[in-house]
TORMI-687783 format. One record per residue (C-alpha): residue number from 1; x, y, z. Coordinates in pm, 1 decimal, always signed. Example, Ala and Ser with C-alpha at 12.3 -4.5 7.8 and 13.67 -1.06 7.14 Angstrom:
// TORMI-687783
+-----+----------+----------+----------+
:  nr :        u :        v :        w :
+-----+----------+----------+----------+
:   1 :  +1230.0 :   -450.0 :   +780.0 :
:   2 :  +1367.0 :   -106.0 :   +714.0 :
+-----+----------+----------+----------+
***
This chain:
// TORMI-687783
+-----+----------+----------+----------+
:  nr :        u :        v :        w :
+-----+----------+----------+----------+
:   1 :  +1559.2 :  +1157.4 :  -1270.5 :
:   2 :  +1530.6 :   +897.6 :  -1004.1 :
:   3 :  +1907.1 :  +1000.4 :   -907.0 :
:   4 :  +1829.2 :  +1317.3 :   -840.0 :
:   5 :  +1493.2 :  +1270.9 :   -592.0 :
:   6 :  +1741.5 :  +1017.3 :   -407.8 :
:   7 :  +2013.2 :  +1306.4 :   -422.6 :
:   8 :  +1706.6 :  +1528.4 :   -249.8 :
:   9 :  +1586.1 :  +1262.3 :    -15.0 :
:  10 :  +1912.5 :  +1209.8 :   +118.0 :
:  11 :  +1984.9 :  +1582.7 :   +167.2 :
:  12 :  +1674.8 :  +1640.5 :   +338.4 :
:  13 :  +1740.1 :  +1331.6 :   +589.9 :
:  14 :  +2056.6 :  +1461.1 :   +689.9 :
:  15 :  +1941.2 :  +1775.4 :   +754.7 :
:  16 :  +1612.4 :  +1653.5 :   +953.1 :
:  17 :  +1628.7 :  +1438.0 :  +1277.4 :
:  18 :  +1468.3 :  +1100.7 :  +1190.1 :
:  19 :  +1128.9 :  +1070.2 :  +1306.1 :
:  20 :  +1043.0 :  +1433.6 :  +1212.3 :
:  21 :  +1101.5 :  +1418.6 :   +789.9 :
:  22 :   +894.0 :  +1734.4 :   +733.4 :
:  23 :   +592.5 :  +1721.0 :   +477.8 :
:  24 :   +679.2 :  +2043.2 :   +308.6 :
:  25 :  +1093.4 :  +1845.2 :   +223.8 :
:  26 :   +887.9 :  +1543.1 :    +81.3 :
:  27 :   +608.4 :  +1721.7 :   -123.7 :
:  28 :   +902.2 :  +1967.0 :   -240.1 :
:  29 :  +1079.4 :  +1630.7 :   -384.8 :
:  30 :   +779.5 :  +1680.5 :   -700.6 :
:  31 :   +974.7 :  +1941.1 :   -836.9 :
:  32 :  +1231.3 :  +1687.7 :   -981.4 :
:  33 :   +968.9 :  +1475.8 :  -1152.2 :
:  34 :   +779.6 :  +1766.2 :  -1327.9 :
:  35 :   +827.3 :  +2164.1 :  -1445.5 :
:  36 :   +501.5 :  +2213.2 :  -1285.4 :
:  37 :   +555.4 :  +2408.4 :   -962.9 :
:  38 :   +454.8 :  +2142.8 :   -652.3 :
:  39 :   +130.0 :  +2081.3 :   -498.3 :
:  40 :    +58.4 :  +2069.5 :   -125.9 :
:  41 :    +10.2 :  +1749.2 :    -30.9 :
:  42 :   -340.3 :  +1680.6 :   +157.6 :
:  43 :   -348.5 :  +1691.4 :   +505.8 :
:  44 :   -368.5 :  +1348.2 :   +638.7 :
:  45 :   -649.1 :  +1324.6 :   +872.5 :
:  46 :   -769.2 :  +1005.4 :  +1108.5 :
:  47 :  -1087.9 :   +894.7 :   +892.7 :
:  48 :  -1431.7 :   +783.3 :  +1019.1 :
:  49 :  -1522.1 :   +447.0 :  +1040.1 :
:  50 :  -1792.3 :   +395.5 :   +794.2 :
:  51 :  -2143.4 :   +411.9 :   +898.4 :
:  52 :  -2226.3 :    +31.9 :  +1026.5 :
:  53 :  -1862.7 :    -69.6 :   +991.3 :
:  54 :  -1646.1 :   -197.3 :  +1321.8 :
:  55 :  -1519.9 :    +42.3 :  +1539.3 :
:  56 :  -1165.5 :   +118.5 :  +1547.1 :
:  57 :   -945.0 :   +219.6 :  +1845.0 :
:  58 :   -772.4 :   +549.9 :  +1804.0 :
:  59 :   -456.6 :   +557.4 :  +2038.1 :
:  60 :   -263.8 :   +892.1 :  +2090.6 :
:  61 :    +54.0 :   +753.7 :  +2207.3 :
:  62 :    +22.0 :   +507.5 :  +2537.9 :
:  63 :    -23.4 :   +147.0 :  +2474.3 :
:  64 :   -362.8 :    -31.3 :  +2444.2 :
:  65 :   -301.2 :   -403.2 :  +2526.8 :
:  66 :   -477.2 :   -712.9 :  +2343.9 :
:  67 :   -402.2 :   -855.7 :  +2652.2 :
:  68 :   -110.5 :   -965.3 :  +2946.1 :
:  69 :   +245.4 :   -979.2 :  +2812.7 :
:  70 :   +327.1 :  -1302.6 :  +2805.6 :
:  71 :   +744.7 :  -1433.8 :  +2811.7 :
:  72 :   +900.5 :  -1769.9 :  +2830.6 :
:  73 :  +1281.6 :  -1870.3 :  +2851.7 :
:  74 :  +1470.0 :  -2129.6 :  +2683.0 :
:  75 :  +1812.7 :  -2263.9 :  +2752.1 :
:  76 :  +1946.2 :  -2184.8 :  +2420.7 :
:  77 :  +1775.3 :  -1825.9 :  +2369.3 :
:  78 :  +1624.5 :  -1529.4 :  +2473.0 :
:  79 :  +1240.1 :  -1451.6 :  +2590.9 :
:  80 :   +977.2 :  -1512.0 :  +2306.5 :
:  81 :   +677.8 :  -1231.2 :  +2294.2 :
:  82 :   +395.3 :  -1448.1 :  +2345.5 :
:  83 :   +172.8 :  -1196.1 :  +2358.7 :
:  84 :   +227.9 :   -891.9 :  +2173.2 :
:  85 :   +113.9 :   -556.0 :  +2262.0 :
:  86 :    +38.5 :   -251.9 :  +2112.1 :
:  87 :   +398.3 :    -95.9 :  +2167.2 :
:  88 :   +559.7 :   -379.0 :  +2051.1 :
:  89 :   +387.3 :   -358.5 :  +1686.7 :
:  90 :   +477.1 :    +29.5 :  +1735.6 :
:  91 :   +829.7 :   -122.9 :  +1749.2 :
:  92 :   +727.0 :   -301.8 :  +1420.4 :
:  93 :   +604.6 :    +13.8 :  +1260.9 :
:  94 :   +878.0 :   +228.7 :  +1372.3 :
:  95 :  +1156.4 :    +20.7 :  +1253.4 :
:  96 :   +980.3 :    -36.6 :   +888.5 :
:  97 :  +1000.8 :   +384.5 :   +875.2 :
:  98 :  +1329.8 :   +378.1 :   +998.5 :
:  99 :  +1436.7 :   +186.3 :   +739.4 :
: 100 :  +1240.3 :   +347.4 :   +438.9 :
: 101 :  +1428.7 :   +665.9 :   +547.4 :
: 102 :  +1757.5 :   +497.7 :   +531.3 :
: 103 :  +1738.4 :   +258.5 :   +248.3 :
: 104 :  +1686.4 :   +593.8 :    -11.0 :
: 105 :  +1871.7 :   +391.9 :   -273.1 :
: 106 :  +1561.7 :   +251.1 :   -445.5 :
: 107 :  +1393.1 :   +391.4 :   -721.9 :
: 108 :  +1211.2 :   +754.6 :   -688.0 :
: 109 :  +1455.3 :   +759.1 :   -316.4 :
: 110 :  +1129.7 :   +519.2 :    -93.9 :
: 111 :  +1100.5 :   +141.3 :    -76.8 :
: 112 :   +742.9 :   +242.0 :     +7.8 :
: 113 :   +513.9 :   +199.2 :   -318.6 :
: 114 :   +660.0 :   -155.5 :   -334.1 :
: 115 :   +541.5 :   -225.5 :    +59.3 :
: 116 :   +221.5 :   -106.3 :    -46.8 :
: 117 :   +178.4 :   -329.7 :   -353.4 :
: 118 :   +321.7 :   -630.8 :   -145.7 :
: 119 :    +82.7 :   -584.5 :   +116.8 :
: 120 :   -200.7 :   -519.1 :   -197.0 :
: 121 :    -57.6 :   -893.0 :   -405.1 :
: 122 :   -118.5 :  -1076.1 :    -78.4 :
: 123 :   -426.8 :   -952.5 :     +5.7 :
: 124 :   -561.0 :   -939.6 :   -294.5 :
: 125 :   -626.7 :  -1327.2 :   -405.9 :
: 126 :   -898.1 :  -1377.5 :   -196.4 :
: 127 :  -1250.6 :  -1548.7 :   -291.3 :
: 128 :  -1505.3 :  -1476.4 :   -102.9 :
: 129 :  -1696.9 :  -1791.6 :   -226.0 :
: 130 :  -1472.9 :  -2046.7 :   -127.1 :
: 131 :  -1310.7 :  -1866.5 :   +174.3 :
: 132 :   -933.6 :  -1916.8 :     +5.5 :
: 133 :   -653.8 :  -1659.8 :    -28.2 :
: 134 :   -611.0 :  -1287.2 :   +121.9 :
: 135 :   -358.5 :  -1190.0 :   +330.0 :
: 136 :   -349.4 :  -1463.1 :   +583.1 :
: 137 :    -73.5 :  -1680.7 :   +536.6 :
: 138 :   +213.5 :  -1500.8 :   +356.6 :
: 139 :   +196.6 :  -1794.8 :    +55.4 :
: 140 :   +427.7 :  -1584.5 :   -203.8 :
: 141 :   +694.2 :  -1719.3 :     +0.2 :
: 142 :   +689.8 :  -2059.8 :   -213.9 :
: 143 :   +647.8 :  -2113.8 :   -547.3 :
: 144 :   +406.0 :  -2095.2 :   -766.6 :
: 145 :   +275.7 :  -1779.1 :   -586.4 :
: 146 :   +553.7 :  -1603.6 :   -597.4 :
: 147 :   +661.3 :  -1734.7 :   -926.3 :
: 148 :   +348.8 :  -1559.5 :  -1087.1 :
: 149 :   +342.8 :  -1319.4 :  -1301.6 :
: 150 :   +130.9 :  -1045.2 :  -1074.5 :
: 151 :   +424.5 :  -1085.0 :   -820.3 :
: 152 :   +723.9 :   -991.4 :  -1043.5 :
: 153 :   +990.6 :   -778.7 :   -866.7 :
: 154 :   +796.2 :   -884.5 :   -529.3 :
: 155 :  +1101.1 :  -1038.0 :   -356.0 :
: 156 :  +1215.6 :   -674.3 :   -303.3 :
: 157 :   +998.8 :   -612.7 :    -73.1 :
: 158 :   +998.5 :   -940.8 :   +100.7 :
: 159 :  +1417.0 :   -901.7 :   +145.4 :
: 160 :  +1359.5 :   -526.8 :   +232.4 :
: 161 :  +1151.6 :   -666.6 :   +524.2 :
: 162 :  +1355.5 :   -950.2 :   +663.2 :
: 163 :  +1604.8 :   -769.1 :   +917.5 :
: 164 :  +1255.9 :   -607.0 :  +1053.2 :
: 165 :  +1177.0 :  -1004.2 :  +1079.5 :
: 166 :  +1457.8 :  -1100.0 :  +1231.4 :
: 167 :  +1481.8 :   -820.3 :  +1481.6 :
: 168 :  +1117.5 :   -908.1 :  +1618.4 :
: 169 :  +1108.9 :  -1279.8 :  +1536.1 :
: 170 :   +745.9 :  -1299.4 :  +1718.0 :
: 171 :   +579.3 :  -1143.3 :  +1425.1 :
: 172 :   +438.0 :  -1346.7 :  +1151.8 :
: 173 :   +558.1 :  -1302.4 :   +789.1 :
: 174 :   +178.2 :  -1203.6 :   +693.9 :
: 175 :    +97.1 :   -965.6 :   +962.2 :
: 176 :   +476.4 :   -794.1 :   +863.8 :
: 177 :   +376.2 :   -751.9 :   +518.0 :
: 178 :    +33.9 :   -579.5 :   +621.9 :
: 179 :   +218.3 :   -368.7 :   +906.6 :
: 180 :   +431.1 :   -227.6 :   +620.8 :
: 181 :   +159.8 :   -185.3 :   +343.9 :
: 182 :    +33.8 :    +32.2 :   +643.2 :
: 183 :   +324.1 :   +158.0 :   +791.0 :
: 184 :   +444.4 :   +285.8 :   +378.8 :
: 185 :    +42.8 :   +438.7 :   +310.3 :
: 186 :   +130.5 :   +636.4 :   +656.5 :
: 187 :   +489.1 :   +768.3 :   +561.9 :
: 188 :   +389.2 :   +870.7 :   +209.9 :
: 189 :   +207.8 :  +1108.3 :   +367.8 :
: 190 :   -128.9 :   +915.1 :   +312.9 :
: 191 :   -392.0 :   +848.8 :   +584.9 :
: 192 :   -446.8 :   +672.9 :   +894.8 :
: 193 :   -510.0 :   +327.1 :   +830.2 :
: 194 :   -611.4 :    +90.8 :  +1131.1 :
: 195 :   -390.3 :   -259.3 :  +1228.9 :
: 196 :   -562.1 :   -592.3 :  +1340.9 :
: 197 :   -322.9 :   -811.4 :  +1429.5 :
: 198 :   -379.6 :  -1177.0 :  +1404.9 :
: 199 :   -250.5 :  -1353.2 :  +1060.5 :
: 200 :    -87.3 :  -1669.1 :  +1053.1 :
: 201 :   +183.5 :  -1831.5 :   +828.2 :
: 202 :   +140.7 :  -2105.2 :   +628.9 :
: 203 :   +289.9 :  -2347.0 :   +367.2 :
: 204 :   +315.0 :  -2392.7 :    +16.2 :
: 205 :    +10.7 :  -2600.8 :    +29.6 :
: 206 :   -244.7 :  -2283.8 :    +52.8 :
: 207 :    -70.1 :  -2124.6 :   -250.0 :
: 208 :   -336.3 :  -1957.0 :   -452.5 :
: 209 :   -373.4 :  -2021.7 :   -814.3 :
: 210 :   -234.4 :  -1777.2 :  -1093.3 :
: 211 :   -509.7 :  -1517.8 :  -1240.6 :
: 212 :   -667.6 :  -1365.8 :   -917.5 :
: 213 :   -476.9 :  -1051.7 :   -945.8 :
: 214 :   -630.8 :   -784.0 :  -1211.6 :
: 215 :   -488.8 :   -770.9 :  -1534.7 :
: 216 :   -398.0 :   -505.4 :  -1686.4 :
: 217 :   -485.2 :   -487.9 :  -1989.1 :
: 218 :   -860.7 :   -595.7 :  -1937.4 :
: 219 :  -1164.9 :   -379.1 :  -1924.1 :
: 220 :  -1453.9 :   -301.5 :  -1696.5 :
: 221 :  -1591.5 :   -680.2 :  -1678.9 :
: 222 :  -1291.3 :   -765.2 :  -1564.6 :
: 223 :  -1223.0 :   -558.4 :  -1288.8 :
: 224 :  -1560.4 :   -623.6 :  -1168.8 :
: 225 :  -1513.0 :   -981.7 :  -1188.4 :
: 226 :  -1167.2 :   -962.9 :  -1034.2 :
: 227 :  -1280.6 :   -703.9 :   -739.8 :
: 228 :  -1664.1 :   -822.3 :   -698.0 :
: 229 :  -1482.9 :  -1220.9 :   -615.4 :
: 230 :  -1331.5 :  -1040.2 :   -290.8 :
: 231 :  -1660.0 :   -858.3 :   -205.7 :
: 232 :  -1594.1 :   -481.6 :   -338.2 :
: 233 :  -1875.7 :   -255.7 :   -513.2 :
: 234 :  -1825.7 :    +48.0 :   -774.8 :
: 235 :  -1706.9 :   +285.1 :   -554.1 :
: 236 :  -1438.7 :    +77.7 :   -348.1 :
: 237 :  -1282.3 :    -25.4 :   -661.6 :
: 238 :  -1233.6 :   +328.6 :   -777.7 :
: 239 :  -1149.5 :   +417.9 :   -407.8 :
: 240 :   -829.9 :   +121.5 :   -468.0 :
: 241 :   -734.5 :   +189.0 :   -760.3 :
: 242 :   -625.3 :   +582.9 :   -625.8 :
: 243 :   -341.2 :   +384.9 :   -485.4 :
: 244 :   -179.0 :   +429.5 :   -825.2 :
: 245 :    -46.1 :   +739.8 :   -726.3 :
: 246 :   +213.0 :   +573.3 :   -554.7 :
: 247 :   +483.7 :   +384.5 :   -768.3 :
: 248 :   +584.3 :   +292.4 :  -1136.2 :
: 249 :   +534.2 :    +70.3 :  -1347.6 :
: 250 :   +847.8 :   -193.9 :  -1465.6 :
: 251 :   +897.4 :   -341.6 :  -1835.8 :
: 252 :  +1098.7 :   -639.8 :  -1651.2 :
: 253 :   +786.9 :   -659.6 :  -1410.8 :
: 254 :   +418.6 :   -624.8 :  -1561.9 :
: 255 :   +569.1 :   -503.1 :  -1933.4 :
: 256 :   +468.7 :   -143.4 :  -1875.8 :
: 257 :   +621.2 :   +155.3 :  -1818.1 :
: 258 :   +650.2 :   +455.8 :  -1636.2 :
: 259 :   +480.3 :   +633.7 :  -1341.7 :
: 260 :   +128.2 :   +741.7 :  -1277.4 :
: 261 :   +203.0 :  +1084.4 :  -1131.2 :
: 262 :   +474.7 :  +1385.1 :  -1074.9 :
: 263 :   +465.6 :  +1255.5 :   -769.4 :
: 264 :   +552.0 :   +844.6 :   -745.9 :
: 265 :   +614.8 :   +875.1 :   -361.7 :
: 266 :   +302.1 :  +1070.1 :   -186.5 :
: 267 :     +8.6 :   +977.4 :   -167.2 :
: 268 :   -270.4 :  +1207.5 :   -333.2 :
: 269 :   -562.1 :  +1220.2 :   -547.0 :
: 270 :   -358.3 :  +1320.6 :   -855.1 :
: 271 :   -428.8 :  +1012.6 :  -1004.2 :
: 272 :   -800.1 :  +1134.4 :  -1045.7 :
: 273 :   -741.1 :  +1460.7 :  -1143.6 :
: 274 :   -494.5 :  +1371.3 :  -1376.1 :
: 275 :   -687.7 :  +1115.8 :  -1544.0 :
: 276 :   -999.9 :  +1336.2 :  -1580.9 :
: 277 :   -764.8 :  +1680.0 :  -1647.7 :
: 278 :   -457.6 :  +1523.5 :  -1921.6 :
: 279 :   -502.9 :  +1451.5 :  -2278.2 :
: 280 :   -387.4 :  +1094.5 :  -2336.4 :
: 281 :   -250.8 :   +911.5 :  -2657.1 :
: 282 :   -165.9 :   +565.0 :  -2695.3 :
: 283 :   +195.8 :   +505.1 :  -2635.8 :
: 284 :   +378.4 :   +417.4 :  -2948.4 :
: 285 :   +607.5 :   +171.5 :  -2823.2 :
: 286 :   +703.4 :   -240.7 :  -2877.4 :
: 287 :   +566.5 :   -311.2 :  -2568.1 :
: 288 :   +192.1 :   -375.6 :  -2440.8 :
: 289 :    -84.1 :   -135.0 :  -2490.7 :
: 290 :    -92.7 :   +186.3 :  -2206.9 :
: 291 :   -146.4 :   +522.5 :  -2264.9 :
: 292 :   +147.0 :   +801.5 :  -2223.3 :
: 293 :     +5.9 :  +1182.5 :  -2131.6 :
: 294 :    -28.4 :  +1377.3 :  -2434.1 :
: 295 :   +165.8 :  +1724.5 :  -2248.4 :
: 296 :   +469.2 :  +1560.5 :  -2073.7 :
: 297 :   +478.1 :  +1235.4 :  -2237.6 :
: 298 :   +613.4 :  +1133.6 :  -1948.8 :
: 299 :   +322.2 :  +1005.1 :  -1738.2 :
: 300 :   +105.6 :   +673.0 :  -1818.3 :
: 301 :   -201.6 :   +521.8 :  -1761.3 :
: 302 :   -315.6 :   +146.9 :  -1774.8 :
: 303 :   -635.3 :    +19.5 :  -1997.0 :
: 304 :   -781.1 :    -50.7 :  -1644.0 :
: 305 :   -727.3 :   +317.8 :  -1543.7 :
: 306 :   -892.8 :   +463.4 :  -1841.7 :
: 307 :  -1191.8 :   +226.1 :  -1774.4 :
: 308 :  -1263.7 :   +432.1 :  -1468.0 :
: 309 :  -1349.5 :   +715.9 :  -1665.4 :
: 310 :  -1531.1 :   +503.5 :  -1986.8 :
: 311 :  -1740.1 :   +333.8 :  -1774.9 :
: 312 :  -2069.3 :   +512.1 :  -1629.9 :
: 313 :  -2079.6 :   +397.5 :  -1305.5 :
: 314 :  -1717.1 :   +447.0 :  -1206.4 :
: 315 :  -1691.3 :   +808.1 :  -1355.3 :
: 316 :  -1880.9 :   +964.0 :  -1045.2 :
: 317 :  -1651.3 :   +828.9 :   -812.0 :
: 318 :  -1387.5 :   +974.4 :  -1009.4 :
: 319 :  -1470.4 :  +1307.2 :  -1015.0 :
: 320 :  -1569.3 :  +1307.3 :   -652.4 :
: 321 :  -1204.0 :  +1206.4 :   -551.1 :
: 322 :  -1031.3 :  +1450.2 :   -780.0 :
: 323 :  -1264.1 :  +1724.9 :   -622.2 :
: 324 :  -1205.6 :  +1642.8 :   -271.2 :
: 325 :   -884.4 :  +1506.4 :    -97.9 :
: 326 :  -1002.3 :  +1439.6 :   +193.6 :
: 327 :  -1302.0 :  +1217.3 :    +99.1 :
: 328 :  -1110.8 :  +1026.7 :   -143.7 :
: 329 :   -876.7 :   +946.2 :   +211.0 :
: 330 :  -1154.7 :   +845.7 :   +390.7 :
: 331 :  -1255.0 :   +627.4 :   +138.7 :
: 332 :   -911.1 :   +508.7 :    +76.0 :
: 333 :   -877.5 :   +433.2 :   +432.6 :
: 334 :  -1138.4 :   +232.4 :   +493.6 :
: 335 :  -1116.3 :     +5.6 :   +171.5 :
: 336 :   -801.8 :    -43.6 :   +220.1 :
: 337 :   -842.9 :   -200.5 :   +583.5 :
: 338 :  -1114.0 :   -400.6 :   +419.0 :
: 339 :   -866.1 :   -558.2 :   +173.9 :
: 340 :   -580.3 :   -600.2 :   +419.2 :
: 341 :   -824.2 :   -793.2 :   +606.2 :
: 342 :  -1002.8 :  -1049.8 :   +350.8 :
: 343 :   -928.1 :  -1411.9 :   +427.8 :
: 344 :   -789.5 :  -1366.5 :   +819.6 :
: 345 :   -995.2 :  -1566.9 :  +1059.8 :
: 346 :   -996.5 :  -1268.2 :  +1332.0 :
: 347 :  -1126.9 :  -1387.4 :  +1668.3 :
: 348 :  -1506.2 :  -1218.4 :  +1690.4 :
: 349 :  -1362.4 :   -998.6 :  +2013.3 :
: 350 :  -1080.5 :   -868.6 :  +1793.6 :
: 351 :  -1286.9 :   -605.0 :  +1568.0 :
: 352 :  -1240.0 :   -344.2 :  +1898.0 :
: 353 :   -850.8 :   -440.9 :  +1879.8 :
: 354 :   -785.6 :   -255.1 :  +1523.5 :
: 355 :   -481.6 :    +48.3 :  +1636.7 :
: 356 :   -351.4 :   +298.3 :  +1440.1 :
: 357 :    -19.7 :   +380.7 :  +1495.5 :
: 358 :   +176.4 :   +695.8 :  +1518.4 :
: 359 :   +405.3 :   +755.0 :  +1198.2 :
: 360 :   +778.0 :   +927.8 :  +1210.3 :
: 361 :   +668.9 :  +1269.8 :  +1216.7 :
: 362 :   +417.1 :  +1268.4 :  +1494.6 :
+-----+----------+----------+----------+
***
């Protein structure tokens, strides 16, 4: 099955000048992962900041600067950026889409669900009691972060992302990682989702310890605990967890197994409707407990899925995001820049210097 969206993906790139990958060629690609005739993909809109949050700068193609451009010259190389500038983490962007179009090899044809969950892992270990963790830093680097469990089949991502590394050598490891979470949201035909700039890499010292990361298998104490230790409510952990439209589960990875929706490589709010809409059994299987859609059989869902619609106070929230697309992006959107921010120490100034950048088809 996986063969054949690649198969599609690769047809439709040849036929499409890169840069300009057409929604209707990527939303068509559901047909191969479902009888159901295709849905149209939501339109992605530029979301509102939320009320009281920071203000974001929205840029429609010139170049906002931090600040000057700074240079310097060695002997034995060439200039070092010193001081990046919008453009240049364009550059970034536009390189990490380039790529994701060419590298159509992986499974479901897009390297971009596993970008998003990289940028999601490193982000996601933060505590907002003792200040440790989040996505500064770029820790799953060393062991024992990237030896843990959570981060299984996470080294894909990180060797997907080194040429972009090496080809702009200015950028840190941990600002890369978010760059691409965003840049992969964008190209999967999700929203707009504002860049700060500003992480920093460090050693093996400020690993994190194992068991920040949800698990699984838990239920609704747990993801509270989990999400409430980085400084989420109700409503943004719903508004995360619609990020499991993207993707698959791996049995050589987290034990379970299959994908959430038809459609493993755009971002919607299936995942909502589908939980809410589909019967679902328990899988009868060897491996760990997950639930397999009743009319296909070939969906699943996670214990910490079904939780969303068990538990009283996350049910609204789903049923508002499987009844309206674009709130559930808006949400999305701005939840997700909180997480890919948790644990930076941003310079005050810097909240007006979030960009969004422009993805391949604008």
């Amino acid at each position: 099955m996986a063969s054949t969206s690649r198969q599609f993906l690769r047809a439709a790139s040849r036929t499409t000048a890169r840069g300009t990958f057409s929604t209707s060629a990527r939303t068509a690609g559901r047909r191969f992962y479902s009888s159901e005739a295709p849905k149209a993909a939501p339109k992605a809109e530029l979301p509102k900041p939320a009320s009281g949050g920071s203000s974001w700068i929205w840029l429609a193609g010139g170049a906002a600067a931090v600040g000057g451009l700074g240079l310097w010259y060695t002997q034995q190389g060439p200039a070092k950026l010193t001081k990046p500038e919008f453009k240049d983490y364009q550059a970034v962007y536009d390189e990490v889409a380039k790529l994701l179009q060419e590298k159509d090899d992986y499974e479901d044809g897009s390297y971009g669900p596993i970008l998003v969950r990289l940028a999601w892992h490193a982000s996601g270990t933060y505590d907002k009691e003792t200040g440790t963790g989040g996505s500064n830093g770029a820790t799953m680097r060393f062991a024992p972060e990237g030896d843990h469990g959570a981060n299984a089949g996470l080294k894909t991502a990180r060797d997907f992302l080194e040429p972009v590394k090496a080809k702009f050598p200015w950028i840190t490891h941990s600002d890369l990682w978010i760059l691409s979470g965003v840049c992969a949201i964008q190209e999967m035909l999700g929203p707009k989702v504002p860049f700060r700039p500003g992480r920093s890499d460090k050693d093996m010292a400020a690993c994190t310890p194992d068991g920040r990361l949800p698990d699984a298998t838990q239920g609704a104490d747990h993801l509270r605990n989990i999400f409430y230790r980085m400084g989420f409510n109700d409503q943004e952990i719903v508004a995360l967890s619609g990020g499991h439209a993207l993707g698959r589960c791996h049995t050589d990875r987290s034990g379970f197994d299959g994908p959430w929706t038809f459609s493993p490589t755009v971002l919607t709010n299936d995942f909502y409707k589908l939980l809410l809409e589909e019967k679902w059994d328990w899988k009868k299987w060897n491996g760990p407990k997950q639930y397999v859609d009743k009319k296909t059989k070939t969906l699943m869902m996670l214990p910490t899925d079904m939780v969303l619609i068990q538990d009283k106070q996350f049910l609204p929230w789903v049923k508002k995001y499987a009844a309206d697309s674009d709130l559930f992006f808006k949400d999305f959107s701005n939840v997700v820049l909180k997480l890919f921010e948790l644990g930076v120490p941003f310079a005050q100034s810097s909240e007006n210097q979030r960009w969004v950048f422009k993805s391949s088809s604008e």
